[in-house]
N, C-alpha and C positions, 0 to 999 in steps of 0.2 A: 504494500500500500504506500502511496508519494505521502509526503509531508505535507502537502496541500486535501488530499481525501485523511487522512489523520487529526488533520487539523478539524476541519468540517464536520466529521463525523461526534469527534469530541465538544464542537461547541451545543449541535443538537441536543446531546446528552447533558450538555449543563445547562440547558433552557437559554442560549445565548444565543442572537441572532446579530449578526455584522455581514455586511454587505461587502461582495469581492475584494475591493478597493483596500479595505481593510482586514480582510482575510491576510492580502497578499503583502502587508505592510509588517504585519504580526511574525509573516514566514522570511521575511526581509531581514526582519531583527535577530532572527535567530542566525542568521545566514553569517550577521554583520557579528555576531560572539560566536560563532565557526572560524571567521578567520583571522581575529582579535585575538583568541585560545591558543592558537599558533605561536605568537610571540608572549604573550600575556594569559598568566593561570585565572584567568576569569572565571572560569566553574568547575567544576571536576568531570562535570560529562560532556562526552567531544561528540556523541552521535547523533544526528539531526533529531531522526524519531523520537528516541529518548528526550530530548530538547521539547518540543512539543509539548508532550505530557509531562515533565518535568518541570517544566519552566514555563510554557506558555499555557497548559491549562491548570497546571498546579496556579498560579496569580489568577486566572480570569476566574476562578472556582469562586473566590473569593466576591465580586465584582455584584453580583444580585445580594447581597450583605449591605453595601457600603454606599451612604447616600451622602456625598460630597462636594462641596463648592471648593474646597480647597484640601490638602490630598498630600502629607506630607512622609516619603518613605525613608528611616530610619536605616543606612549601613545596609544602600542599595548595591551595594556592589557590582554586578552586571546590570542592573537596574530593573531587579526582581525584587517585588513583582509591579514596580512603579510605571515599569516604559508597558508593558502589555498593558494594563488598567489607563494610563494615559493615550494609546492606541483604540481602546474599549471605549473608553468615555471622552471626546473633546470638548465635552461643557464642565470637568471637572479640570482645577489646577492641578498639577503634579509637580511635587518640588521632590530631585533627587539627590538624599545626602548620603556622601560617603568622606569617609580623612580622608584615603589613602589616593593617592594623588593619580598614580596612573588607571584606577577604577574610574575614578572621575573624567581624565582625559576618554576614556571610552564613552562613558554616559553624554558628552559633552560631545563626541563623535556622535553616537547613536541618534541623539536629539536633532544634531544637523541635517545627515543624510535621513532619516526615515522623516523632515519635517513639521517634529512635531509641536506645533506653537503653544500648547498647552504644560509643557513641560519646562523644567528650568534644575540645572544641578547646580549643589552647594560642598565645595570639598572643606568643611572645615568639623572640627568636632563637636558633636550634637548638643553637650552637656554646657558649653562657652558659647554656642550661636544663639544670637538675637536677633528677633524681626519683630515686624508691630503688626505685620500681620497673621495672626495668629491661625490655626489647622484645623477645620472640622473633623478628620481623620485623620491620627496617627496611624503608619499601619509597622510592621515589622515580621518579617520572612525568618534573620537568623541573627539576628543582632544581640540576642542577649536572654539570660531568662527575665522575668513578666515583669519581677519585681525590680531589677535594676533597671527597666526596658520605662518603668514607668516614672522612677525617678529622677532618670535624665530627659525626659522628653515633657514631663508636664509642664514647664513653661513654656511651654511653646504650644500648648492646646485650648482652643478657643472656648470658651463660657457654651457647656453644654456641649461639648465635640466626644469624641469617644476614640481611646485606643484600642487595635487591634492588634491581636496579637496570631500568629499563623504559626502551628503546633503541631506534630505528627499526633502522636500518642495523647489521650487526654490529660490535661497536666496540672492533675489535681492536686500534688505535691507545690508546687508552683503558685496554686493560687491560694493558697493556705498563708505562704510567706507576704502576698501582696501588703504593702500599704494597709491600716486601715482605715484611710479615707478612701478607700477605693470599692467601687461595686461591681464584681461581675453581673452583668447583663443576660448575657446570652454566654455559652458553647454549644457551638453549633460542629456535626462534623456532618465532614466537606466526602462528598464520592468526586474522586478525579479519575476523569476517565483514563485508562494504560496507567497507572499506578497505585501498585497493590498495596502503599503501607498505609495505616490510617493517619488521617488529617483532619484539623479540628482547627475553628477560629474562635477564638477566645475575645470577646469583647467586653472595654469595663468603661464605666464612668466613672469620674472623679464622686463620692460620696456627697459633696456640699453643691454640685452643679447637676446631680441627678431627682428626679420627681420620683 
């Protein structure tokens, strides 16, 4: 099966519908950390197909969860899963941070050529960066576990916004340590299509800006 019918077939299965154009921009991305991976350890898996279900529908899994004006992905490293979800959604901001300086120069590639005007990368670190514009969504792929994830990122989250957090296993260890101003919401687990380990999004709000 191409990576184009994998792709397709996988977003049916998550109730996702995107129109060619954007099919073909998603397959673009992975094409553009295919031969980035060559010179630069950008992810550990090098095979398209894997790519796909790994990375392209592992992020957009995520995507009917998350209702965003502004879209802020924490220790994006390849710019998972911030560039597919800004791919998914152009009426959502996407801001993608990572330190590490040559992740960045990729993301900062990625955003040119695939772009995409909804996007914007930040290389600096999470815990010392300020903006006045604050993130409806934090989200986080592998940054951290929940409770450090939550204490370097809550100033930077908008009155009422919600962190996610993206989780194999349910990590109920994990949210026992949270914060206790913090509220899990929801665990939700995710079926992604071509990958069998389980996935689960953890979503919280801050305790004094939740109803």
């Amino acid at each position: 099966m191409s990576t184009a019918d994998q792709l397709k077939r996988g977003l049916i299965a998550l109730g996702l519908t995107l129109d060619r154009d954007t099919q073909q921009r998603l397959l673009d991305y992975i094409a553009l950390i295919e031969k980035w991976n060559r010179v630069h350890n950008l992810t550990a898996i090098r095979e398209p197909d894997k790519m796909v279900s790994h990375h392209l529908l592992d992020s957009l899994a995520v995507a009917p969860h998350l209702h965003a004006k502004r879209l802020l992905d924490v220790g994006s490293g390849a710019g998972l899963p911030g560039i597919p979800l800004a791919i998914a959604n152009p009426d959502t901001q996407v801001t993608l941070l990572d330190s590490n300086h040559k992740k960045a120069a990729f993301l900062n590639q990625a955003v040119m050529e695939l772009k995409l005007k909804n996007a914007g990368v930040c290389s600096e670190r999470v815990e010392s960066w300020q903006t006045p514009d604050k993130f409806d969504v934090i989200i986080s792929r592998a940054f951290s576990d929940m409770g450090e994830f939550v204490q370097v990122t809550r100033h930077l989250l908008a009155t009422g916004g919600i962190f996610a957090a993206m989780k194999g296993l349910h990590p109920y260890e994990e949210i026992e340590k949270l914060p206790t101003d913090c509220k899990v919401l929801h665990v939700l687990p995710l079926a992604v299509p071509g990958l069998d380990g389980a996935r689960h999004l953890v979503l919280i709000g801050l305790g004094e800006q939740v109803a």
